[in-house]
C-alpha positions in Angstrom: 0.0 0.0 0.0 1.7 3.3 -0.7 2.0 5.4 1.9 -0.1 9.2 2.1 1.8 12.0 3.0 1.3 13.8 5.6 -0.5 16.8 4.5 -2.8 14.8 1.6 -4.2 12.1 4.7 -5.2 15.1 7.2 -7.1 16.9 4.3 -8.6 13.3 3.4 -9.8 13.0 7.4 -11.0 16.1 7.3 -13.2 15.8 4.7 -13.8 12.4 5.3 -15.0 14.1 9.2 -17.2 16.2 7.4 -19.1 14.2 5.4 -20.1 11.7 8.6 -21.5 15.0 9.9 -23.3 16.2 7.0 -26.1 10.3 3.3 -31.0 2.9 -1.8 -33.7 3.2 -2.7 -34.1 0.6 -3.5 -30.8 2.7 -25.4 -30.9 6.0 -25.8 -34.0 8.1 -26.1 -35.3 9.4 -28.9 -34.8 13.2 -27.9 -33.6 13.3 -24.1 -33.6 16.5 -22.0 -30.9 17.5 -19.9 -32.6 16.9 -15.8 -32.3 20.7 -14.5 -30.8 21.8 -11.8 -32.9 22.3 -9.0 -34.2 26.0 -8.2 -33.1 25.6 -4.5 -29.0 24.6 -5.7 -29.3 28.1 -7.9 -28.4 31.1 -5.6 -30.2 33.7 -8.3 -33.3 31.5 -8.1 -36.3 33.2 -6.5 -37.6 31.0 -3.6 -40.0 28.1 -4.8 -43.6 28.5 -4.1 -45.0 26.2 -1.5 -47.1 23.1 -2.3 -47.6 20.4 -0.2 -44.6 18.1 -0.5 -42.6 21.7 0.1 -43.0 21.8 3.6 -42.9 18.2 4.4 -39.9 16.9 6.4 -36.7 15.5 4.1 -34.6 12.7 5.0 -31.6 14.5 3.2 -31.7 18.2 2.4 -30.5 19.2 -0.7 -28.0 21.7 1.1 -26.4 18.6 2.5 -26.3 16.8 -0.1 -24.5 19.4 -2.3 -22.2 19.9 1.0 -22.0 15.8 1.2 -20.9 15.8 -2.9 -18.8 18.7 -3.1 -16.4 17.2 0.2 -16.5 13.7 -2.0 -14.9 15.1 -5.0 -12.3 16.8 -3.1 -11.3 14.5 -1.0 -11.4 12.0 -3.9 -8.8 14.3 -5.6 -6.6 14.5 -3.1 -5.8 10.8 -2.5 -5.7 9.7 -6.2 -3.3 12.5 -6.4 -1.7 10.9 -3.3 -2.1 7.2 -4.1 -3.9 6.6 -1.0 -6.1 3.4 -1.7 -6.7 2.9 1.8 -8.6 6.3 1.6 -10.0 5.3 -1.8 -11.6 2.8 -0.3 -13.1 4.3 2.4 -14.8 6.5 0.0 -16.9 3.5 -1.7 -19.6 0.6 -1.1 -21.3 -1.7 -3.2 -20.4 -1.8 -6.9 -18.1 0.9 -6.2 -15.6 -1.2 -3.8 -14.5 -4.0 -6.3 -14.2 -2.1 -9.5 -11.9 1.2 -7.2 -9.5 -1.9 -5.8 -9.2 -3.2 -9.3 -8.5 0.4 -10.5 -6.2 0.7 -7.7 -4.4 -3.2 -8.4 -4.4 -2.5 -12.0 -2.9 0.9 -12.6 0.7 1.2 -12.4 2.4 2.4 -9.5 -1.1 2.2 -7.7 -2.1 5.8 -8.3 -5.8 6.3 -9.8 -6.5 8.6 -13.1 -6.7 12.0 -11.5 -10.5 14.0 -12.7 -11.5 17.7 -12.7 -15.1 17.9 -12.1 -17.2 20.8 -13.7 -21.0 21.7 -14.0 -23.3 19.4 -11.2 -27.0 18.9 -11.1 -27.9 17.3 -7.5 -31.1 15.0 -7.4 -32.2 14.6 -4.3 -35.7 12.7 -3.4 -38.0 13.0 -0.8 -37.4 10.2 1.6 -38.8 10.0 4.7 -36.6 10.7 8.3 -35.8 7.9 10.0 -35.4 5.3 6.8 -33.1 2.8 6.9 -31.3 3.5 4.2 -30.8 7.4 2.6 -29.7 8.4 -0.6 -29.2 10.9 -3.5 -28.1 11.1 -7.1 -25.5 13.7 -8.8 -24.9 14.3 -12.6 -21.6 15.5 -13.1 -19.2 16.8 -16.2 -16.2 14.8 -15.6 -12.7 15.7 -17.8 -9.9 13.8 -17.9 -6.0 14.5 -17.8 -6.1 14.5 -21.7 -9.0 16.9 -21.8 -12.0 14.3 -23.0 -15.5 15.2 -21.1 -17.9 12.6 -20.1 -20.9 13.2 -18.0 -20.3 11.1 -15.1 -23.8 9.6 -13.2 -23.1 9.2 -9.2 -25.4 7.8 -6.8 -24.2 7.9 -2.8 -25.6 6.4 0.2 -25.6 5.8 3.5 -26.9 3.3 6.1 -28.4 5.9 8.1 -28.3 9.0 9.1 -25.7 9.1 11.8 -23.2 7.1 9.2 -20.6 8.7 6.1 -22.0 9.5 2.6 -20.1 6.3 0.3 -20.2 6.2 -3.3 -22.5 3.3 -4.1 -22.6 4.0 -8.6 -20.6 5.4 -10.9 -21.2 5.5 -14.3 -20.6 7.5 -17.6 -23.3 8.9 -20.1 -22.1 7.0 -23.5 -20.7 10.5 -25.9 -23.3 12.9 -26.7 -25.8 11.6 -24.9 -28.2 13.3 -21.9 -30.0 11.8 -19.5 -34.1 12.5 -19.2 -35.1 15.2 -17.1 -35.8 14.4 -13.9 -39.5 15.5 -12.1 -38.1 18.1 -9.6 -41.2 19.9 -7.6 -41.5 23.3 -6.5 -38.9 23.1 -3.5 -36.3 21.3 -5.4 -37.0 17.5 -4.8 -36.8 14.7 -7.2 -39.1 11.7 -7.1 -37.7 8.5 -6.0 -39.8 5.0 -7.1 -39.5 1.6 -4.9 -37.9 -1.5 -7.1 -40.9 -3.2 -7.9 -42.9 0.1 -9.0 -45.0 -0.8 -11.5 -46.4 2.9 -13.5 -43.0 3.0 -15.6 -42.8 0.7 -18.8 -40.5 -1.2 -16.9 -40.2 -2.2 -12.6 -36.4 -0.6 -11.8 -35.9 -4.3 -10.3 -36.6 -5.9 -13.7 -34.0 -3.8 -15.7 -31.1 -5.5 -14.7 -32.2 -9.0 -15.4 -34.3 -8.0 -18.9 -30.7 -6.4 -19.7 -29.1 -9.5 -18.9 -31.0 -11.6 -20.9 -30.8 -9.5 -24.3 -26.8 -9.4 -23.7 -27.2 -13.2 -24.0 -29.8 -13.9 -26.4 -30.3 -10.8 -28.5 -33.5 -10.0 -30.5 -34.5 -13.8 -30.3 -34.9 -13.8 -26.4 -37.7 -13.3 -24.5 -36.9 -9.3 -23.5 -36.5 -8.2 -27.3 -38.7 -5.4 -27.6 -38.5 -4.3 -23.6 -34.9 -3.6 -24.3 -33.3 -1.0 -27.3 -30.8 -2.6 -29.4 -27.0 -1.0 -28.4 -23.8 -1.8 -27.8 -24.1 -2.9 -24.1 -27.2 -5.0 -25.0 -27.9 -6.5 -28.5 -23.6 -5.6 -29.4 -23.2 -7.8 -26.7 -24.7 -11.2 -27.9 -23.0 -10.4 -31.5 -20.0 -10.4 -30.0 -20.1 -13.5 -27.3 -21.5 -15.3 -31.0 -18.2 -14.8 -32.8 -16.3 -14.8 -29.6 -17.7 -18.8 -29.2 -17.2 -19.8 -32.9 -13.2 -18.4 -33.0 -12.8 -20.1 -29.1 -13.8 -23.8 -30.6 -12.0 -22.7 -34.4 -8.7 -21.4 -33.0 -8.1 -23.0 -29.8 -10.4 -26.0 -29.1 -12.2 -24.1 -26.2 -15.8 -23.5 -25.2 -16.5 -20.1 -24.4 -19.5 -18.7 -22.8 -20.3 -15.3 -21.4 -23.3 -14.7 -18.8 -25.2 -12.0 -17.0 -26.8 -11.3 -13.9 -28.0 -8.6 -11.5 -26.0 -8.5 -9.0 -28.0 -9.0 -6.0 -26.2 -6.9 -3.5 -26.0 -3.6 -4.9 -29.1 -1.1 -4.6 -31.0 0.0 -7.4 -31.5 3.6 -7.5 -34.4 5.3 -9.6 -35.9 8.1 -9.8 -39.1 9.7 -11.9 -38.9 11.5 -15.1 -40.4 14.6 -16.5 -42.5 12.3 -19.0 -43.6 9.7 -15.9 -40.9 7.5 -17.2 -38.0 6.7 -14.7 -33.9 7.1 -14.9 -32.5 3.7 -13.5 -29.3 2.7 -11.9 -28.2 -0.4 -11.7 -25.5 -3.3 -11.6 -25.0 -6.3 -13.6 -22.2 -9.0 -13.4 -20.4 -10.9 -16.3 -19.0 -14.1 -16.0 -17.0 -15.3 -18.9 -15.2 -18.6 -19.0 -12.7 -20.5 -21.8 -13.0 -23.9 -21.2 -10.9 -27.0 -23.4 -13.2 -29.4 -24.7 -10.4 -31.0 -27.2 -7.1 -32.7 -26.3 -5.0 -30.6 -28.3 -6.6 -27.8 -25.9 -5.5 -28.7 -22.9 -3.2 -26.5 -21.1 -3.0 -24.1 -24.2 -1.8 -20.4 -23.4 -4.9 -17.8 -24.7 -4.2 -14.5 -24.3 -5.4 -12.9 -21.4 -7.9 -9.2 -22.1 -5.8 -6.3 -21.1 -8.2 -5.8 -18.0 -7.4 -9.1 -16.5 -3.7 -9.1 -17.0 -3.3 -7.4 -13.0 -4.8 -10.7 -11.8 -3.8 -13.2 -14.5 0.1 -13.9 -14.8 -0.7 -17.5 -16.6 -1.6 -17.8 -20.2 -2.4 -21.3 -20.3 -5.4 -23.2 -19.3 -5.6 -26.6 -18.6 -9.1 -26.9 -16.9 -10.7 -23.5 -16.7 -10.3 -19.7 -17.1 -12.7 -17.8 -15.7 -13.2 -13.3 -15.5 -16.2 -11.6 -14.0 -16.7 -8.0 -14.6 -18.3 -5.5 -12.6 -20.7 -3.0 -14.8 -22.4 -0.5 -13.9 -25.2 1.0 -16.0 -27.6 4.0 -16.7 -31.1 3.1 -18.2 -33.9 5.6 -19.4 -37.1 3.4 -19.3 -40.5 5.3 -20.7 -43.5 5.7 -18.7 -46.2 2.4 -18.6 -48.6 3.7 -22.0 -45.4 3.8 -24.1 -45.1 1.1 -26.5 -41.2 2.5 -26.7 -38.4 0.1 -25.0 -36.6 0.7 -22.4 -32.7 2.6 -23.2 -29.4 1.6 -22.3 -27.9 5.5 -21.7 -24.5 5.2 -19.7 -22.0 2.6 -18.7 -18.5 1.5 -16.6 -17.2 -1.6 -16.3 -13.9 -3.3 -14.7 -12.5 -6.5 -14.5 -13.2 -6.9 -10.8 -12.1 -11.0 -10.2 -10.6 -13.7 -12.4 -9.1 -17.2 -11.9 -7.3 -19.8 -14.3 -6.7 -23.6 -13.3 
């Protein structure tokens, strides 16, 4: 573990102090809107109106969520730029804890990509006081050392409220795209829907495994026409296809490639202007390469770039197996829309692999 100098770790305390004092829920469409920032984040904004969700008691304010996201993304800075990984860590939960170790494992010298974070657009949703579990959402423009912008999706939570803000999602908007505006009401609030809520086209619970199943059996499985064709979905199964003919052709393997939610992690959702809803959630992949002829056995494949920090062995003799963590950003329409659900934004990282 490389060590944090001095002045790096006390600001990364500090902030890390803070948040604990300042906390889930749980395709691209056609023309998307970009979610507004709420009136209450804007200092020039005149003061909402009141209505009756207004006044009503919040879980987590949006002055402490801003507070809660602004002391994440500096302290996050400051120990990538330090190399802290113990720190990194600290900063994550859920999906977010395999894929920053692998980060941290696979990137040389065990320093993280370093990020300057621009424009932000908080969504906050009403959740009651006292919940077990509180959240909120945070649409960033992220920009890289080499200058490329993406718009980073961040979701955060928190076991309660006595306990630090954690990044629980992370994931990127593919280029160009926007995410569907949000249903903010008069004070500033976004609306949050339970898993299994049932006025969108489709539950937040049942995106992850309707996803999963067009990755593996395209437009001839069951969820064609819940889920838009696209890379991450319908690109997948083309590509697991000509991965399994070249496996058997070239090097006498079987190769297959699977997908599931991943059971642990929260899903996060949240209404959208048009009664849709704006999904977060997590999927794992499991590939294996396994020799099913004798000239196979023990032959060296080459290992995917990604996997090389836990892979040092080329050959395999019984079984090679990588799992990848994703995590992904889905627009689904609202329940009278005959439109399927979108695949918007997307991060993935080799989080585990094995050979024997």
């Amino acid at each position: 573990m490389i060590g944090v100098v001095r002045s790096a770790l006390a600001f990364a305390l500090l902030a890390s102090t803070a948040v604990a004092c300042s906390g889930a829920a749980p395709s691209q469409p056609a023309k998307p809107r970009t979610t507004p920032t709420p009136a209450a984040a804007v200092s020039s904004a005149p003061a909402p109106s009141p209505s009756p969700t207004s006044t009503a008691a919040n879980a987590v304010t949006l002055a402490e969520a801003g507070r809660a996201l602004d002391t994440f993304l500096a302290t996050d800075d400051v120990v990538r730029a330090a190399g802290a990984d113990k720190w990194a860590l600290a900063l994550t939960r859920d999906g977010q804890r395999p894929m920053t170790i692998a980060r941290l494992r696979s990137s040389r010298g065990g320093v993280l990509p370093r990020y300057t974070w621009g424009h932000r657009t908080l969504l906050v949703p009403r959740q009651v006081p006292g919940k077990a579990a509180q959240w909120f959402a945070a649409t960033v423009e992220r920009r890289s050392a080499s200058g490329e912008i993406r718009t980073a999706m961040l979701a955060f939570l928190r076991p309660d409220g006595k306990s630090p803000w954690q990044i629980s999602f992370e994931s990127l908007l593919y280029p160009g795209e926007k995410p569907p505006a949000a249903a903010i009401d008069s004070a500033g609030y976004a609306t949050a829907l339970e898993s299994r809520d049932q006025t969108v086209a489709v539950s937040p619970n049942l995106m992850g495994p309707l996803h999963a199943t067009t990755a593996e059996e395209g437009t001839q499985g069951f969820a064609s026409g819940l889920i838009a064709p696209g890379p991450q979905t319908t690109g997948y199964f083309a590509d697991i296809t000509a991965a399994k003919v070249k496996a058997q052709r070239d090097d006498g393997m079987e190769y297959e490639s699977i997908f599931a939610a991943a059971a642990d992690n929260p899903v996060f959702a949240l209404r959208t202007e048009d009664g849709g809803a704006l999904v977060y959630y997590t999927l794992i992949r499991t590939s294996t390469w396994t020799p099913i002829l004798m000239y196979a056995k023990c032959r060296p494949v080459v290992i995917p770039p990604q996997a090389r920090w836990l892979l040092k062995v080329s050959k395999i003799c019984n079984e090679r197996r990588i799992q990848e963590t994703q995590q992904y950003v889905g627009a689904v329409p609202p329940k009278t829309s005959t439109a399927p659900a979108q695949v918007i934004g997307y991060a993935g990282f080799t989080t585990k692999a094995t050979t024997r």
